[in-house]
C-alpha positions in Angstrom: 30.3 11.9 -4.3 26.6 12.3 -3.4 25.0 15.2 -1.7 22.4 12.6 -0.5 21.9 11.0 2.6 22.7 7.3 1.6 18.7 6.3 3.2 18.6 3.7 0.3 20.1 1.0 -1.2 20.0 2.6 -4.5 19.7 0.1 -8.1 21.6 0.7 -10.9 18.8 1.9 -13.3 18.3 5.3 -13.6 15.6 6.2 -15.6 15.3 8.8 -18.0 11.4 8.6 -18.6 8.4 6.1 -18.4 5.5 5.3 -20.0 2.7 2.6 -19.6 4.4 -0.5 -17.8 8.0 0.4 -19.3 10.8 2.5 -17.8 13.6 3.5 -20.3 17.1 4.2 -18.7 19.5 6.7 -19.3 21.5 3.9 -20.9 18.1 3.5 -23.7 17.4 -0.2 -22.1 14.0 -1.0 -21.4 12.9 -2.6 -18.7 9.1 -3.8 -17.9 8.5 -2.5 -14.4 6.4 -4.5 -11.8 6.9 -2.6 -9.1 4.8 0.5 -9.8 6.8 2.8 -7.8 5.9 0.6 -5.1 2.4 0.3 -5.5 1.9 4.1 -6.9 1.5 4.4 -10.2 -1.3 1.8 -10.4 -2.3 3.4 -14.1 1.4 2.9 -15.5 3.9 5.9 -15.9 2.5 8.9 -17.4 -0.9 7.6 -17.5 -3.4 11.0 -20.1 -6.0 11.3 -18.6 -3.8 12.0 -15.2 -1.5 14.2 -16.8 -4.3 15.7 -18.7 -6.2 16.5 -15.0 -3.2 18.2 -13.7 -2.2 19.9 -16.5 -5.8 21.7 -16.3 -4.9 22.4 -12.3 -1.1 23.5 -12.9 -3.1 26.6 -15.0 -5.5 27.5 -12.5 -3.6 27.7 -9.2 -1.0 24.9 -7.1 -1.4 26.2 -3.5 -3.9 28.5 -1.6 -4.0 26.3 1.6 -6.4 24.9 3.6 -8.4 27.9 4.7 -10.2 28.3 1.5 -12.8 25.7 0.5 -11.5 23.9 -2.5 -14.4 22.0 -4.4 -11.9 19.5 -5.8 -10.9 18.3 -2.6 -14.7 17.7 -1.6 -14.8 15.8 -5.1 -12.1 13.7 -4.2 -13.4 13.1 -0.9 -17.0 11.5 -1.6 -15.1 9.3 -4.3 -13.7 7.7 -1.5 -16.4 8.0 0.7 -19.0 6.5 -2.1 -15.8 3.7 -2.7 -15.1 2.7 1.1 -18.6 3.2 2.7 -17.7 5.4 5.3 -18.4 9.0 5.5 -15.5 11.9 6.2 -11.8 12.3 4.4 -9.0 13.5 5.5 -6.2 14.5 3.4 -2.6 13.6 4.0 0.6 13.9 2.0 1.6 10.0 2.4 1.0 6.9 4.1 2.9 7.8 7.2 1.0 11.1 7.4 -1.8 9.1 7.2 -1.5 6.5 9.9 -0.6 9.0 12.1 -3.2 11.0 11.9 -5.2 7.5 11.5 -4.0 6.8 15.3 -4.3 10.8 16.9 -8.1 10.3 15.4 -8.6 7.1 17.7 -7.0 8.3 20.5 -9.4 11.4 20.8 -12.2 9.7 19.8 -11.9 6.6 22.2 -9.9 9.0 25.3 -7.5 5.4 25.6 -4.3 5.7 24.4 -3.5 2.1 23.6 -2.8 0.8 19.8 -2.8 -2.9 19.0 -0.3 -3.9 16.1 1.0 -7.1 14.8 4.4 -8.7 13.7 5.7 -8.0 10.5 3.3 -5.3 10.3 4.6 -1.9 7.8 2.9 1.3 9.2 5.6 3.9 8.1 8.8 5.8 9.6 7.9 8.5 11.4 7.3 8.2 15.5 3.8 6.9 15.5 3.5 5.1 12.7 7.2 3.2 13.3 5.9 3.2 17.0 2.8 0.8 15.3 5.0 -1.4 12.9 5.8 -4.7 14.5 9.5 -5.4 12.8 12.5 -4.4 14.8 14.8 -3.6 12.0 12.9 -0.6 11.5 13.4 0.6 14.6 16.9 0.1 15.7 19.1 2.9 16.6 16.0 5.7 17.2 15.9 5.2 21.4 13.2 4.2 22.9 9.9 4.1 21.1 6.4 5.9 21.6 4.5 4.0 24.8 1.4 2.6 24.5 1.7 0.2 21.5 1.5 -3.3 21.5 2.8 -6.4 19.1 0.3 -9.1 18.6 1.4 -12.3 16.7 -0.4 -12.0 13.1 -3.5 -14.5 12.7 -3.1 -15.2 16.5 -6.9 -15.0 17.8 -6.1 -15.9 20.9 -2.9 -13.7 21.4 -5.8 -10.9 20.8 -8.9 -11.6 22.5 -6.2 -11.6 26.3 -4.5 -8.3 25.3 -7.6 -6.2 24.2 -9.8 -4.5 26.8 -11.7 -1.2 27.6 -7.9 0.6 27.9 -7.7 -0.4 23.9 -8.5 2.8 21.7 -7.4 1.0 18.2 -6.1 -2.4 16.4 -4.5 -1.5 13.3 -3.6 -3.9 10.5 -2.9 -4.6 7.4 -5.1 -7.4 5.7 -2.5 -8.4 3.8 0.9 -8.0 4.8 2.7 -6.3 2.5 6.5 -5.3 3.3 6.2 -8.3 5.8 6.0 -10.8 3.0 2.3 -10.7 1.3 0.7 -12.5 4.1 -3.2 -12.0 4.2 -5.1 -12.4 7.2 -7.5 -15.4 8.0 -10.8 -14.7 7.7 -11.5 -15.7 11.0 -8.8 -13.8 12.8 -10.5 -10.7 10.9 -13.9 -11.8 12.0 -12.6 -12.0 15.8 -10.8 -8.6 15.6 -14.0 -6.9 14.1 -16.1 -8.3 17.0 -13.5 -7.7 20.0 -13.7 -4.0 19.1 -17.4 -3.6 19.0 -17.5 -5.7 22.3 -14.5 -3.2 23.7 -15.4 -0.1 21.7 -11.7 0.3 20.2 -11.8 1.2 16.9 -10.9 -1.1 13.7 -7.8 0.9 11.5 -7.2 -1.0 8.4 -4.0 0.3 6.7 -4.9 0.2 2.8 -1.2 2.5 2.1 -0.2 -0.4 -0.1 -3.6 -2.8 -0.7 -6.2 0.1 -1.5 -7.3 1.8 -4.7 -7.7 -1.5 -6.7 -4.8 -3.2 -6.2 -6.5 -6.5 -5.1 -9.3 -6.6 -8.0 -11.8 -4.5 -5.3 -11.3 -0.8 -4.3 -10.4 -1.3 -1.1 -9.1 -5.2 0.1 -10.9 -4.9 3.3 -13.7 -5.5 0.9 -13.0 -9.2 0.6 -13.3 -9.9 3.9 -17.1 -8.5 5.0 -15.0 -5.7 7.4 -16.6 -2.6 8.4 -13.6 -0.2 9.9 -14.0 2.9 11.5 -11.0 4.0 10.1 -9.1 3.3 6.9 -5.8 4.7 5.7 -4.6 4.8 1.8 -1.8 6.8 -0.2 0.4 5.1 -2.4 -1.6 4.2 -5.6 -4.0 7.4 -5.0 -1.9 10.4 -7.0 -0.4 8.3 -9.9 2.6 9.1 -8.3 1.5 12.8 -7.0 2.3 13.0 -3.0 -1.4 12.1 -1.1 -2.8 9.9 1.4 -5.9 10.0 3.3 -8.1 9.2 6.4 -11.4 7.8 5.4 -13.5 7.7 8.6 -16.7 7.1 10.5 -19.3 9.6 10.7 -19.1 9.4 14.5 -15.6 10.3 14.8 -16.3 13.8 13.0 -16.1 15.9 16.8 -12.7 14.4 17.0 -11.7 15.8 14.4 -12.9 19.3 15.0 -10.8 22.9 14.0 -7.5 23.2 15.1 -7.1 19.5 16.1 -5.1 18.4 13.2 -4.0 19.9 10.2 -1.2 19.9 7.2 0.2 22.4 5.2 0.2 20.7 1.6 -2.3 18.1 3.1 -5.1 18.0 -0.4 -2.8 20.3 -2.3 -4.4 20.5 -5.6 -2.0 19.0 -8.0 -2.1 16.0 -6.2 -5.9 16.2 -5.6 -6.4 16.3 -9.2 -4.1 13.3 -10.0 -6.1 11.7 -7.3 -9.8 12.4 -9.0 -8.5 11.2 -12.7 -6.7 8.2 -10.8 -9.9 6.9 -8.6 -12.4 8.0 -11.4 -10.5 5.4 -13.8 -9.6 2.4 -10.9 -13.1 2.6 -9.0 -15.5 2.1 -12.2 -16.3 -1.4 -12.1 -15.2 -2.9 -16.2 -11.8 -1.4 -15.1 -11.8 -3.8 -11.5 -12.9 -6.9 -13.1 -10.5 -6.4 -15.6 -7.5 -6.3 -12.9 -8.9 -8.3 -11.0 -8.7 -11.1 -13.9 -5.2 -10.5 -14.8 -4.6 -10.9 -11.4 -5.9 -14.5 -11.8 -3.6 -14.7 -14.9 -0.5 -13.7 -13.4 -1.1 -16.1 -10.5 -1.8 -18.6 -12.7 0.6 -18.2 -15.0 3.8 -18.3 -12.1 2.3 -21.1 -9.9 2.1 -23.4 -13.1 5.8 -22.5 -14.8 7.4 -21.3 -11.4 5.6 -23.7 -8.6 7.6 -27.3 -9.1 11.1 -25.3 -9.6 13.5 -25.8 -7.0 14.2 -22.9 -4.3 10.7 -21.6 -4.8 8.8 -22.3 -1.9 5.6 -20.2 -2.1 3.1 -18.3 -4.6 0.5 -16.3 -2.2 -1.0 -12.8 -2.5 -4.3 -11.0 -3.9 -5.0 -9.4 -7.2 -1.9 -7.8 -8.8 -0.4 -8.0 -5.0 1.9 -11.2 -5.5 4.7 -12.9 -3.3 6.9 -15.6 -4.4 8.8 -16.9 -1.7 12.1 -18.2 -2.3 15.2 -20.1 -1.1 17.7 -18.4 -3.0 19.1 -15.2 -2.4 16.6 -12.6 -2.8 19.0 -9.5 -3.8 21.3 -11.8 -6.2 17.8 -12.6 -8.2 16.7 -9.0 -8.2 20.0 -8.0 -9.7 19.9 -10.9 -12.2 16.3 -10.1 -13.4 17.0 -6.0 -13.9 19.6 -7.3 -15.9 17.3 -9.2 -17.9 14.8 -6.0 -17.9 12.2 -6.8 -15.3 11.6 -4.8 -12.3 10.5 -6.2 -9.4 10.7 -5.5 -5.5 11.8 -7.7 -2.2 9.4 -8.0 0.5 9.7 -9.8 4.2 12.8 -12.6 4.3 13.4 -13.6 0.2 10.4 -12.6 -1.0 9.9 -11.4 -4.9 7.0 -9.0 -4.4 5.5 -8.2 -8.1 3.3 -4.7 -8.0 2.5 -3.8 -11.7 0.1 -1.6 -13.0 -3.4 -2.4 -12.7 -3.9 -2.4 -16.4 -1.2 -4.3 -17.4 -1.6 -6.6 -20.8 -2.1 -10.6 -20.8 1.4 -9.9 -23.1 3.6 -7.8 -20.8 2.2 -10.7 -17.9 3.8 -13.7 -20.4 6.7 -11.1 -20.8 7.3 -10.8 -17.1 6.3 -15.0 -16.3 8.7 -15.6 -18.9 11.8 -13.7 -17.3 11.0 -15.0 -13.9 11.0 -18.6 -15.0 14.4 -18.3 -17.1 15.9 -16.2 -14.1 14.8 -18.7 -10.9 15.5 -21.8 -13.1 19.6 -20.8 -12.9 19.4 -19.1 -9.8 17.6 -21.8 -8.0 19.1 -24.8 -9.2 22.7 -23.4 -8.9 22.0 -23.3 -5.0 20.5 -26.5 -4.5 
């Protein structure tokens, strides 16, 4: 019997600590993990000089709330702002928290109410943010949803360019897709969206929950595509695991955000703030990004070569250490099969092996991972066909 609500699909791993790229189970087997928490611990497990920042915070104080200045969370602030090139930080508890606050921001700022979303498109679970995400599943059985958000087809200019008008507050979007699949935008469907909004004066949101804080080789993976939001959103790989997220926003949009017009309790809560400093001032100095962002090139490398002419395996796409490969077989039956073999790894969109490991992972634990995958698809895949 569990005293949990049965919310997820639980594996059969259950870890009993984690270090670097590895998690040991309770059992003692090791397995190499590429899923990073989903995209959180973006140092590896247990990362020092993390540990070593909260540690230092755990001794001075863990909650005074909001209404005191707190120079660490002005610290952690201008990182992003010097990383993102906009100007004011808000701090969240999560990706959810984030978008939300992400789409009440717009919404006062602009005085329009409607949000612009696309298919496929992961925003969170809570009203607003499941309100944005354009995939059904997530949304059966809650009622009727929030009003005032519409579903664009992904890489559609011209679905775009009819729907958006001077009623438009926001268009929020991932540039690449990530629980839809790891689909990246086209650079010219980006280019139309950025223009459409300065020609409407809605807003650009970029959701960077999954995609920020180096996980496609830059800090943020707007970056690649010469975007300038008024609004970005990040959590995930921020804390190293510790609960944050954040609103990184214009300079303009500070009145909207005035006293008393948003707020959270734990929101910045220094134990996660000072994951967050150690984590960014590690990830955003630029050796450590060209280092990632070359074993990103490895790992891609490495599967299209040994895993691209296999049968079943239709696709390699993705960014960085933000990788997809599509499949024909089924997607839980190989997840299963490679945990047994001692590599983690997640599903995304319709069979989709999503592969999120740590930004500094080794050219060995990459061969280590390549290795399983190919010995794992080549039994899987040509038993189905």
């Amino acid at each position: 019997m569990s005293y949990l609500f049965p919310t997820y699909k639980r594996w059969e791993v259950e870890p009993a600590h984690a270090k670097g790229s590895y998690i040991t189970g309770v059992d003692g087997k090791v397995y190499l993990d590429f899923t990073s928490g989903i995209g959180v611990c973006n140092l590896g497990h247990c990362h020092p000089e993390v540990e070593q920042a909260v540690v230092e915070q755990l001794k001075k104080f863990w909650h005074v709330s909001n209404l005191f200045p707190q120079s660490i969370q002005e610290k952690a602030a201008k990182l992003l702002v010097e990383a993102s090139g906009l100007d004011l930080v808000f701090f969240a508890n999560s990706g959810a928290e984030a978008n939300e606050a992400a789409i009440k921001l717009a919404r006062k700022a602009t005085g329009r109410s409607k949000v612009i979303s696309f298919t496929n498109s992961f925003h969170g679970r809570t009203f607003g943010s499941m309100a944005a995400t354009g995939q059904d599943k997530i949304k059966q059985g809650f009622g009727p949803m929030l009003e005032t958000f519409t579903h664009l087809p992904f890489n559609d200019t011209e679905s775009l360019l009819q729907e958006i008008g001077k009623d438009t507050a926001a268009v929020i979007l991932e540039v690449i897709q990530g629980e839809g699949g790891i689909h990246a935008a086209d650079v010219d469907f980006l280019a139309n969206i950025q223009k459409a909004c300065k020609e409407t004066g809605a807003l650009v949101i970029i959701d960077e929950i999954q995609t920020g804080v180096g996980r496609t080789g830059k800090p943020f993976a707007f970056q690649h595509f010469n975007l300038k939001p008024d609004i970005i959103t990040v959590a995930k790989g921020l804390g190293s695991g510790f609960p944050i997220g954040a609103v990184i926003g214009k300079g303009n949009l500070q009145d909207a955000f005035g006293p008393g017009s948003h707020g959270s309790t734990f929101g910045g809560n220094p134990m996660a703030v000072s994951a967050a400093i150690a984590t960014m001032e590690l990830i955003f100095e630029g050796a450590f990004l060209n280092e990632s962002a070359s074993m990103g090139e490895y790992l891609f490398e490495q599967i299209t070569t040994k895993l691209g002419e296999l049968d079943g395996v239709k696709e390699v796409r993705g960014l960085g250490l933000m990788l997809g490969i599509e499949i024909s077989a089924n997607i839980a039956e190989v997840l299963s099969t490679l945990r047994s073999k001692g590599l983690i790894a997640l599903p995304a969109g319709e069979n989709v092996i999503r592969l999120l490991p740590p930004l500094n992972i080794t050219k060995a634990e990459v061969d280590q991972a390549v290795d399983l995958l190919e010995k794992t698809l080549s039994h899987i895949t040509s038993a189905t066909v």
